[in-house]
C-alpha positions as CSV (number, residue, x, y, z in Angstrom):
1,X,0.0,0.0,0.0
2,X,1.5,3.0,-1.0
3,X,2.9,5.7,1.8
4,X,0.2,8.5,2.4
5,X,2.8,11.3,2.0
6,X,0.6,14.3,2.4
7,X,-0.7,13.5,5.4
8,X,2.1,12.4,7.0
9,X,4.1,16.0,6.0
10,X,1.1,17.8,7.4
11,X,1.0,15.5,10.6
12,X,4.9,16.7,11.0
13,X,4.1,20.9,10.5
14,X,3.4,21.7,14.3
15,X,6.6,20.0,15.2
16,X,8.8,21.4,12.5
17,X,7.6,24.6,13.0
18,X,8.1,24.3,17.0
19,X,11.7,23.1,15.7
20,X,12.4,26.1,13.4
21,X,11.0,28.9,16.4
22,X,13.8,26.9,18.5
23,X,16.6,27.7,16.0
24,X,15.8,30.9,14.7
25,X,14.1,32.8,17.5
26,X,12.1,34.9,15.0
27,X,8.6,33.9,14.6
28,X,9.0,35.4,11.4
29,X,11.7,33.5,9.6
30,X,11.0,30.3,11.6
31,X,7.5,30.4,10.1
32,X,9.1,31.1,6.6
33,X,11.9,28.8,6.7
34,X,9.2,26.0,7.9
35,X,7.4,26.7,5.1
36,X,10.0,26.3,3.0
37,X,11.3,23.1,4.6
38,X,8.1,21.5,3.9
39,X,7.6,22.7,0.3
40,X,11.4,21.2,-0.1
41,X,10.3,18.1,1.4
42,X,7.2,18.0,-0.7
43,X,9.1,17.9,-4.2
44,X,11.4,15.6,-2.9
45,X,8.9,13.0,-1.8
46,X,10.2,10.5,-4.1
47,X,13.8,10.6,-2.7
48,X,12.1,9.2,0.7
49,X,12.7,5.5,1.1
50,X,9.4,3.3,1.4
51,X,9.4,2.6,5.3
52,X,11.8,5.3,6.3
53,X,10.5,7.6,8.8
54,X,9.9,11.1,7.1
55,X,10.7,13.1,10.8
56,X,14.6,12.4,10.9
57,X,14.2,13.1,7.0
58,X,12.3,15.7,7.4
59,X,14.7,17.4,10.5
60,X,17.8,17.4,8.0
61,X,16.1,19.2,5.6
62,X,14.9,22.2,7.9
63,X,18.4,21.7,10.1
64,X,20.5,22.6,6.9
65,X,18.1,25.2,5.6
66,X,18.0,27.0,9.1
67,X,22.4,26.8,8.6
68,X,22.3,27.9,4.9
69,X,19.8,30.7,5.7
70,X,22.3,32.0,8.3
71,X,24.4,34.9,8.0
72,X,27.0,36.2,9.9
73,X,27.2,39.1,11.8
74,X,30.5,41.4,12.3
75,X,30.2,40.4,16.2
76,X,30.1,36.3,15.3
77,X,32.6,34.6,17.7
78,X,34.8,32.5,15.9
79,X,36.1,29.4,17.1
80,X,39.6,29.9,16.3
81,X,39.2,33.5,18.8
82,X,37.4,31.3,21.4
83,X,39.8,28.0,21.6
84,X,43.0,30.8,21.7
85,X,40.9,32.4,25.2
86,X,40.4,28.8,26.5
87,X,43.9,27.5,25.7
88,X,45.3,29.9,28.0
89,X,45.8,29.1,31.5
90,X,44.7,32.2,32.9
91,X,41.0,33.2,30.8
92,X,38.1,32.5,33.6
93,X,34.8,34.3,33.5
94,X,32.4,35.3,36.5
95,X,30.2,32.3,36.8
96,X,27.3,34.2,38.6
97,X,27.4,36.6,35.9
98,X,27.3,33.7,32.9
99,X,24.4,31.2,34.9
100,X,22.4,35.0,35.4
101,X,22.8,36.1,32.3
102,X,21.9,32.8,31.0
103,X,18.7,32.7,33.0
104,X,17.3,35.7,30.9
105,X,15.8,34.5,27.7
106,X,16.7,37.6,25.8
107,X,20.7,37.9,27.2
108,X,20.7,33.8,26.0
109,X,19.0,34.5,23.0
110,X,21.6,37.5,22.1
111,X,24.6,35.2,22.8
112,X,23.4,32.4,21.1
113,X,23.3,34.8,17.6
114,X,26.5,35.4,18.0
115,X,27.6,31.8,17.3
116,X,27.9,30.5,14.0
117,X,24.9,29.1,12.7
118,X,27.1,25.4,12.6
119,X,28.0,25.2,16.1
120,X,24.5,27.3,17.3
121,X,22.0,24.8,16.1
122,X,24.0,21.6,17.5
123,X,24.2,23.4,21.2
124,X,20.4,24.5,21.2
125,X,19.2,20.9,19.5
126,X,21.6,19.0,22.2
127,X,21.0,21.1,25.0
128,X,17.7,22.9,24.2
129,X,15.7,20.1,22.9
130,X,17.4,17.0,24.1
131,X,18.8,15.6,20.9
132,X,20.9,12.9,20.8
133,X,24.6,13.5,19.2
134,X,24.3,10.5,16.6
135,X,20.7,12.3,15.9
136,X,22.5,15.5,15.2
137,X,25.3,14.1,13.8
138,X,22.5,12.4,11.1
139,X,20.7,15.6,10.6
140,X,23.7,17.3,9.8
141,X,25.3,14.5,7.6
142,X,28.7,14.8,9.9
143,X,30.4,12.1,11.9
144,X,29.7,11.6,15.2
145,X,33.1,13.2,16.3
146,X,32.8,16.2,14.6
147,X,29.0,16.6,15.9
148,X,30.7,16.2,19.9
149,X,33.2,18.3,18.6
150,X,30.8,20.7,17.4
151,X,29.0,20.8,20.5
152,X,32.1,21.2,22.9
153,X,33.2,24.0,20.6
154,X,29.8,25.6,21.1
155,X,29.3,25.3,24.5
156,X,33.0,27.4,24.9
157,X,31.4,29.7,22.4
158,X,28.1,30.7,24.4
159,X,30.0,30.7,27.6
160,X,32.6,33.3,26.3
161,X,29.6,35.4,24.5
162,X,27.5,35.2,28.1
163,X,31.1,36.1,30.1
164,X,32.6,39.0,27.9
165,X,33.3,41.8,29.6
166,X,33.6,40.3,32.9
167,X,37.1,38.5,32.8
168,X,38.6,37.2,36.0
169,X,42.2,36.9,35.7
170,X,44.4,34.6,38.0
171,X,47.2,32.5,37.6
172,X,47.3,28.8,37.3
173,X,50.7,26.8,37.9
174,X,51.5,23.3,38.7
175,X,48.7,21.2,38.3
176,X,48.8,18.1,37.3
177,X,46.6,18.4,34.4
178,X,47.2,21.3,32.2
179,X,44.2,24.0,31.9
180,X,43.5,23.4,28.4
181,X,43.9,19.3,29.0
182,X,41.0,19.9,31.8
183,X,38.8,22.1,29.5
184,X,39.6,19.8,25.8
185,X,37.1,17.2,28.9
186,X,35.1,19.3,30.6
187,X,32.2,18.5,27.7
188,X,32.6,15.2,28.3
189,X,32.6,15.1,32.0
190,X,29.0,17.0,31.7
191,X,27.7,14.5,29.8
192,X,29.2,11.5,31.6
193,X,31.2,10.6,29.0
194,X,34.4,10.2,30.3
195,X,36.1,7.1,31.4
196,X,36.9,7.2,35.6
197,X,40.6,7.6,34.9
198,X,40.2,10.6,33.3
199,X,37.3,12.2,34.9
200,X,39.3,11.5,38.0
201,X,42.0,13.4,36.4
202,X,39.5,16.4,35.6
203,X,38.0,16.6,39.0
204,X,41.5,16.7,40.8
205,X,42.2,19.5,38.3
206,X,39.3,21.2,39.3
207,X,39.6,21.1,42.8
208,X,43.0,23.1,42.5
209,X,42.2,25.3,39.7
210,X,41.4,28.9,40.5
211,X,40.3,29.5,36.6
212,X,38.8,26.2,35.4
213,X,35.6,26.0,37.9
214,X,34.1,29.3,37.3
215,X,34.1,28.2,33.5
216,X,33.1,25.0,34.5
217,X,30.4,26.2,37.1
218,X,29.1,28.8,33.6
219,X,28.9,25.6,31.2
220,X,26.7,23.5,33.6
221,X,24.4,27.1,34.1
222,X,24.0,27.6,30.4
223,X,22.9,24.0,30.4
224,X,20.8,24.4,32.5
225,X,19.3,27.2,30.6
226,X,19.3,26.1,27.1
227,X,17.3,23.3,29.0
228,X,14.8,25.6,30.4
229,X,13.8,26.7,26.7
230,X,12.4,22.9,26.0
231,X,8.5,23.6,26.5
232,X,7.0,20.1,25.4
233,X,3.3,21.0,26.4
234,X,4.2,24.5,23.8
235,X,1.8,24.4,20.7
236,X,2.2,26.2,17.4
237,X,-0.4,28.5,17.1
238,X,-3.1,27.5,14.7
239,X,-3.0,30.5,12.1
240,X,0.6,29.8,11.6
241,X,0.1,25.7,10.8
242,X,-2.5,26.5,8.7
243,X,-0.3,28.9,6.8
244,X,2.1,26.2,6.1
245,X,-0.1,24.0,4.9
246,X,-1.5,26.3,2.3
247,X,1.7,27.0,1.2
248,X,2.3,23.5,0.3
249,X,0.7,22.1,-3.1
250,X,-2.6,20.0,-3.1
251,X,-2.9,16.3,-3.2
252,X,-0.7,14.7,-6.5
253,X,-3.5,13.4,-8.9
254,X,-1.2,11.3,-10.3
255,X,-0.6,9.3,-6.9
């Protein structure tokens, strides 16, 4: 029996659009570039595999739209900036500062812009929405090192956008583990990833470390916040599915 396409694209608009309000932040453009993930999706309803679930198909189309839509602003972070700041010993930020900054929706918002669109969308669909890595990794057609590579890389990002300004300075000598060594992990240790050798090694370091724990302290606080923007009861208002929908073309005679 063949797949009812049609209604199964137009089951998926609330949840696509929820998706795109997540990763834009503009009602606006996430309503547009829904639209525009489900009109792609629509012509390319033969390239769908017969059995394959159209959501993960579905997410990598509106995932790669959102990233080609993006463009950078003169104030973008850029990761080569960032991993320079956390390779040396003595960059910290003001924890209380980053977790209170990253309590206000519109302070998180405005760091997570500043991000490139790459590394933005895998921290707000791991952190945000609870994706799994190998999920994102899917969605974005990348291995799964370069999606937790993406995602350590963003996480330094959105703490050094939340802690500019606001430096703490202090010198670190003779730990055992090196700063950087402590901070290449410290994704990793928050997601339990690490094996007890080495998360014994990070947790020595950071008991000794005068500039690792505030960053440390920021990452799980931004976590914490990007998790606070999951709302799974949250609806997408009804005029805006129904403007999707009648953007996409009618029922294929031919089918």
């Amino acid at each position: 029996m063949p797949r009812e396409f049609d209604a199964e694209l137009a089951a998926e608009l609330p949840r696509i659009s929820r998706l795109a309000i997540h990763l834009v932040h503009d009602p606006v453009a996430a309503e547009d570039v829904a639209q525009e993930a489900a009109l792609r999706a629509w012509s390319r309803r033969t390239q769908l595999r017969d059995g394959a679930p159209i959501g993960p198909w579905l997410n990598r189309i509106l995932v790669n739209l959102v990233i080609d839509r993006s463009r950078s602003r003169r104030d973008e972070l850029t990761i080569s900036d960032v991993e320079e700041r956390w390779h040396d010993d003595d960059y910290t930020v003001d924890p209380d500062r980053v977790v209170a900054r990253a309590e206000l929706r519109d302070e998180l918002e405005d760091a997570l812009v500043r991000l490139p669109a790459g590394y933005r969308t895998v921290v707000v669909l791991h952190d945000a929405l609870g994706w799994t890595v190998a999920a994102i990794a899917d969605s974005l057609a990348i291995g799964l090192p370069a999606a937790k590579q993406r995602l350590r890389r963003a996480r330094m990002m959105l703490v050094s956008a939340l802690g500019e300004g606001d430096p703490k300075r202090s010198i670190s000598l003779g730990q055992p583990m090196r700063c950087w060594q402590a901070r290449r992990h410290v994704s990793g240790y928050l997601d339990g990833e690490l094996e007890p050798d080495r998360r014994r090694a990070v947790e020595e370091h950071l008991a000794i470390c005068p500039t690792c724990p505030p960053l440390y302290a920021a990452l799980v606080g931004v976590k914490a916040g990007l998790g606070a923007l999951r709302d799974p009861d949250s609806v997408v208002p009804d005029q805006i599915a129904e403007r999707i929908a009648a953007g996409l073309p009618g029922p294929d005679p031919g089918r």
